[in-house]
N, C-alpha and C positions, 0 to 999 in steps of 0.2 A: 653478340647482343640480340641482335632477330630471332639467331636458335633459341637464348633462353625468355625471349619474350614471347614466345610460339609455345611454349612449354608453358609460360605460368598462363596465359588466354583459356590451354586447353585443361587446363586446371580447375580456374574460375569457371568453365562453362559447365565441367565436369561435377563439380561443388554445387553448381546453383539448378541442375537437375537433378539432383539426388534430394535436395533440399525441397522441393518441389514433388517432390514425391513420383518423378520421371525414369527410376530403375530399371531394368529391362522387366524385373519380376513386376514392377506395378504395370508395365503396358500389357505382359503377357495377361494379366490377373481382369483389365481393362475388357483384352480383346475376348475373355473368357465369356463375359457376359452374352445373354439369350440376344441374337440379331433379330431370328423371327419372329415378327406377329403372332400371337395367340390365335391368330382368326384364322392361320396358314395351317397349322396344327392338324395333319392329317388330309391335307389336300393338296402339298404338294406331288405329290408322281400323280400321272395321268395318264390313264392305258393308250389314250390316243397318238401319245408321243412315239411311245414302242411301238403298236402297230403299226403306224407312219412307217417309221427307221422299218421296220423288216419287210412293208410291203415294197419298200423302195429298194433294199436290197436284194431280195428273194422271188418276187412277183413276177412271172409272167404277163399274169391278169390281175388288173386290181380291182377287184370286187367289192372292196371292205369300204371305202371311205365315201360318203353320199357327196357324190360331185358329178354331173356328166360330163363325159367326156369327147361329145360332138358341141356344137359351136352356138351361141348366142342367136338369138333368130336375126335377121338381116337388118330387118327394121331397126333394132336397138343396136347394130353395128354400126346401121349409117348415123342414128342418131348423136353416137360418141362421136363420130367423126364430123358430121356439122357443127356439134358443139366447139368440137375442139379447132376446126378451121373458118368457121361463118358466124361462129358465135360472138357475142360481146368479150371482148378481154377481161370485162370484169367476175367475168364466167371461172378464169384460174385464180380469185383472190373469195376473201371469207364471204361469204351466204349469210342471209336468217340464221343464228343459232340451234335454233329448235324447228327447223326445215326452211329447205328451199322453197320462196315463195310460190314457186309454177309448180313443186311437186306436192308439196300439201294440200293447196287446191285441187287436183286433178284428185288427192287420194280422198279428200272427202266427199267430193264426188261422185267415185264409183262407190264409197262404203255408206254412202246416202241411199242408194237402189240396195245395195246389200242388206243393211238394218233397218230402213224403214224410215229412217228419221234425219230431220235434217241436222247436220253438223257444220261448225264453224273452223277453216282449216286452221286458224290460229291459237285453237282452244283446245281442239277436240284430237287433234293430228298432233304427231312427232315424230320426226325422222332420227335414224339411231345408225351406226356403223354397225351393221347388220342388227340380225334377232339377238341374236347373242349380248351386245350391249344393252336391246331393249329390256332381255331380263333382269340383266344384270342393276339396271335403272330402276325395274320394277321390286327386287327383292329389297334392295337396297332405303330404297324408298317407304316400303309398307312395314319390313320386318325389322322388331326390337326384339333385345335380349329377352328370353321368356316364352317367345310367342312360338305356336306350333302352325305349321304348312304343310297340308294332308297332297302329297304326291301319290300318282296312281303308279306302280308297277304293273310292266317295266316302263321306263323314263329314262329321256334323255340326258346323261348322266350328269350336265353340269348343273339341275336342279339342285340336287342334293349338297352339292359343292357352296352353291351360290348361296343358300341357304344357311348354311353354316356361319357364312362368309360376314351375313348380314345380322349374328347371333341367334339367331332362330333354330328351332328341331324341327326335320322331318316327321313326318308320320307316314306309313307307309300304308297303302290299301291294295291287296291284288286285283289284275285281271285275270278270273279263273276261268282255266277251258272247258270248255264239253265237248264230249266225243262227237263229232261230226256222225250223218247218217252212216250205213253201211254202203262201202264202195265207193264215197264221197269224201275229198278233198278235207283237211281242216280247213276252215274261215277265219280271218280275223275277227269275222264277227260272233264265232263261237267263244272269243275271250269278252265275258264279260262282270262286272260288277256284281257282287249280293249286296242287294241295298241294305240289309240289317248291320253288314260288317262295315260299308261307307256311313254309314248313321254312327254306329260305335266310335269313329274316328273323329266326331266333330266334340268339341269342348268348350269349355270358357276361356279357353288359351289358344281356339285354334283364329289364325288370321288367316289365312288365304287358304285355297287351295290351287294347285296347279292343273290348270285342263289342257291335254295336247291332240287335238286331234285337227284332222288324221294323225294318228299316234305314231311318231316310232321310238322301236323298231316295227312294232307289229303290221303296221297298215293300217289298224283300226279304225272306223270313221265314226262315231258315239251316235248312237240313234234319238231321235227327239225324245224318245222317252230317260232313254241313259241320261241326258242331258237337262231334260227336266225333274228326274231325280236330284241330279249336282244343284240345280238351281233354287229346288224346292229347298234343300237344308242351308243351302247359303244365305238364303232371306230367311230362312228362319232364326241358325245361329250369327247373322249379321257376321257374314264372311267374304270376305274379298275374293273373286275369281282373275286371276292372272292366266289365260287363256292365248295357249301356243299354239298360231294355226297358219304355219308357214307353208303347209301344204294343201292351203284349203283349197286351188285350181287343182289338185291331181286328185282326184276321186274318179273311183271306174265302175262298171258295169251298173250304170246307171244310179249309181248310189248317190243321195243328196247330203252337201255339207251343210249342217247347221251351224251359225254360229249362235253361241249361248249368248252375249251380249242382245240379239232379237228377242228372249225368250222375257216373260213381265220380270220384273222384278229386278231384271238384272243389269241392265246398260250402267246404271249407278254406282255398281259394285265392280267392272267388269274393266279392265284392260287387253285389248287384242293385239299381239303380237302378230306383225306380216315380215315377209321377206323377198326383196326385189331378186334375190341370189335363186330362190326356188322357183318364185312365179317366173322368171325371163331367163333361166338355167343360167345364171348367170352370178357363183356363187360368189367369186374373187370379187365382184363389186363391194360388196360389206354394205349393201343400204338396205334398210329396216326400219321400220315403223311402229307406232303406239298408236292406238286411235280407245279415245275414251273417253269420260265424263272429265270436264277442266279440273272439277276438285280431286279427283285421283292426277289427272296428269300435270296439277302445278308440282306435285312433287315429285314425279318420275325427272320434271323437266330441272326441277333443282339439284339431283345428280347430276341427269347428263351436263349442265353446266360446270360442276365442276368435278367433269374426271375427263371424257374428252373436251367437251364444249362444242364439236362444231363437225362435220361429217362431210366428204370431200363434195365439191362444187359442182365439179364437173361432171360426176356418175349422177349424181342428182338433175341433176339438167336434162341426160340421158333418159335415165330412167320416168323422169316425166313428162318426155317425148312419145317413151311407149305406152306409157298407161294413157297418154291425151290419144293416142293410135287405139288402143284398146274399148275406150268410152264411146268412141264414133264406131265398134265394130261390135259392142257388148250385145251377146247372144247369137249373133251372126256365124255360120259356119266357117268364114275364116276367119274368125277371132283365134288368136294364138292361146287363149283360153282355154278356148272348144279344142284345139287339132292338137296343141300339146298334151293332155291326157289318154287320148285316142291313141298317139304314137309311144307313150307310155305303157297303153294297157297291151299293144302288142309287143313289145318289150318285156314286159311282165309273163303273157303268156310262154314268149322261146325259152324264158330261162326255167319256167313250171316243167313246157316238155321236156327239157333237158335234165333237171334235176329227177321226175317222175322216169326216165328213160334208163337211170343207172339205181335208182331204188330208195334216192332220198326223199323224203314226205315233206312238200311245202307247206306252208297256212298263204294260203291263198291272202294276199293283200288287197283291202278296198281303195286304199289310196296308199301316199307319196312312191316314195323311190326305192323302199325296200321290201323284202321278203324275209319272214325266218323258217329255217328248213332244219329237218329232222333227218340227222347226220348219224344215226345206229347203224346202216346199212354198212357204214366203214369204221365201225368203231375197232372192230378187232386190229386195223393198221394201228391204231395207238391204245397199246391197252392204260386200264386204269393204274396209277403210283399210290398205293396204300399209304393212308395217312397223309398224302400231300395237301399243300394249304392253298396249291392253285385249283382252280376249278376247271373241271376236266374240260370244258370248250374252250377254255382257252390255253391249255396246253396241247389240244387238237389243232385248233384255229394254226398257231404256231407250227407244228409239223408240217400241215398241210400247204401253207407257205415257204419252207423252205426244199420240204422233197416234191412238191407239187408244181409249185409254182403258182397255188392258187390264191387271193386276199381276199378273207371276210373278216367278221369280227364276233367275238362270241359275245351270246345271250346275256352271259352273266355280267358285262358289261352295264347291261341296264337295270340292274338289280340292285338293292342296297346289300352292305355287307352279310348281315343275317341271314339273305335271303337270295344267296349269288349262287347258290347248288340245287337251286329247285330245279332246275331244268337243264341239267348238265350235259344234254344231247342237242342242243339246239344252237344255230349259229347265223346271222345275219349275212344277206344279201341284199349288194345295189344293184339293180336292173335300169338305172338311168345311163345308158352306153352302149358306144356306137352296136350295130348289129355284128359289126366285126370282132367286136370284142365278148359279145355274149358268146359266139361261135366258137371263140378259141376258149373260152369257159369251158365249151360243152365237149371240144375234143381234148380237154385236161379230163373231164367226169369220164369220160368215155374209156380213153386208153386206160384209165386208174381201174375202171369196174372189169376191163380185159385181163388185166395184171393181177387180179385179186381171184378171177374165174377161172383163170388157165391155171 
């Protein structure tokens, strides 16, 4: 009786999912359907993934990825560590959403003597889980389907992404080079803008453009004119500037950073993008900033509401421990301000001689953490594959990582697809790392240029 009552159950249940339209062909038919978002469409792979995976495999040196590799300055060590043991307990539970009360103060602050003007930290400030979310906040925020965001080439590649992401089209404008003097190094600041072609690129569709400087990968630092060029056609075409300037402490050989947000016209239009990870080398933190007019940033702040909503407690705590450290020391020679680009720009220089020492051609950088170098000297170890669809530095980049040992990352990285073979000898370096590891850099360039001579 149980066997045939076991049978007719599995009958009925059998009956009444078919009847239901439950078939294995209707789930299959079901699961057929499109998972991904339209907005994904073409941005999901991300070079930065593979590079990762094969600098972590193949690396001796890693060169490629902007992180240093020496240690957080003391001050902002002891500060986690007060936080974390002298602090209020209510230090490990949620904060201000839109910033920590002690860090937003402290940052309007210092960006009070930066810009000129006074700011209110509750209006004008927003803390973000690193720059990265602050973009992400900003694109998100300004850009509708339709609208165009005039990026300068090369650019940090998740502009381009973010953009998309937010229904919007890039536009692209280069930074073109000029031949440096005779005998004389290239410059970043030999990469620059023709204002006729950044003029062409503005429209009745364009909403923002994206300003990054100090640029990378290049170093570029935009000169008050470049910048009042940008600023001149944004009050005119009534354009939003979303302005990336995480590296605005690492400027070298006495070069001054402007922020465009100072220039007339613009504080109105202008979102500035900072980052606790570059200023305090301290990138693992993820804290990052907005600072800008409340009517731009009530709506940065109504993303970041609802996608993370809230950015850890306790780096926040930290972090404006060091900037309240930094306010009482502003301008001062030991400001970590002042000595950290100092100990940068001689960073910068070991890795010039050592690249200039085996026959690759740097562009001297004005600021952050990278370099790009002019990699013909070793072209012949990888020749070119006719007709392939990768671009030739980054099928160099790759070689050179696994029979070398060495990571960078190539140019064309920062290029949009059209425009990823312009420059297919050039390849990205970090010089923010220890001097021990620049050294073992130099005796990978070394022995390679012995092996190539003998």
């Amino acid at each position: 009786m149980l066997r045939r009552a076991g049978s007719s159950l599995r009958h009925f249940l059998l009956e009444r999912k078919s009847s239901a339209g439950y078939s294995s062909c209707s789930r299959e038919a079901k699961m057929s359907r499109p998972v991904q978002a339209r907005r994904l469409e073409g941005i999901d792979k991300n070079i930065w993934v593979e590079f990762v995976k094969l600098a972590a495999t193949y690396s001796k040196v890693n060169l490629g990825q902007g992180f240093p590799d020496f240690p957080a300055p003391d001050f902002l060590q002891e500060a986690l560590k007060r936080a974390l043991s002298e602090g209020s307990h209510m230090l490990h539970q949620y904060t201000r959403a839109f910033g920590h009360p002690p860090l937003v103060k402290v940052l309007a602050q210092i960006f009070e003597k930066l810009l000129g003007r006074e700011l209110d930290p509750m209006t004008n400030v927003m803390v973000t889980v690193g720059a990265y979310q602050a973009l992400f906040c900003c694109f998100q925020a300004f850009v509708d389907e339709g609208d165009e965001v005039v990026v300068i080439e090369p650019f940090f590649d998740c502009y381009e992404s973010m953009v998309k992401m937010a229904g919007g089209t890039s536009v692209f404008v280069p930074l073109r080079p000029k031949a440096p003097e005779d005998g004389k190094l290239m410059s970043s600041a030999d990469w620059q803008l023709d204002p006729a072609e950044l003029a062409s690129k503005f429209s009745e569709r364009t909403k923002a453009i994206v300003l990054n400087s100090p640029n990378n990968p290049l170093g570029k630092v935009f000169s008050r004119g470049e910048l009042e060029l940008i600023a001149e056609l944004c009050v005119k075409h009534n354009v939003l500037c979303i302005s990336d300037e995480v590296y605005e402490w690492l400027v070298y050989d006495g070069k001054e950073h402007i922020r465009i947000a100072s220039l007339p016209g613009m504080w109105d239009r202008t979102v500035t993008i900072g980052s606790a990870g570059k200023t305090f080398s301290a990138t693992g933190w993820k804290v990052g900033w907005t600072v800008g007019p409340d009517r731009l940033l009530q709506h940065v702040r109504t993303v970041h509401q609802n996608s993370v909503y809230h950015c850890a407690t306790i780096a926040q705590e930290a972090v404006a421990q060091g900037f309240q450290r930094e306010l009482t020391l502003y301008g001062k020679p030991e400001s970590y301000f002042v000595q950290l680009p100092r100990t940068l720009q001689q960073k910068r220089d070991l890795l010039i001689q050592s690249l200039v020492a085996v026959g690759i051609k740097p562009i001297v950088p004005e600021g952050t953490y990278f370099l790009v170098a002019d990699i013909s000297e070793f072209k012949s170890d990888v020749p070119e594959v006719p007709n392939s669809d990768e671009p030739y530095d980054c099928r160099f980049t790759k070689w050179m990582m696994k029979n070398k040992g060495l990571a960078a990352i190539p140019l064309s990285t920062f290029y949009s697809e059209a425009h990823k073979n312009n420059y297919p000898n050039f390849i990205r370096f970090c010089f923010a790392k220890e001097d021990a590891t620049l050294k073992a850099a130099n005796d990978i360039l070394q022995k390679w240029k012995k092996e190539k001579t003998s």
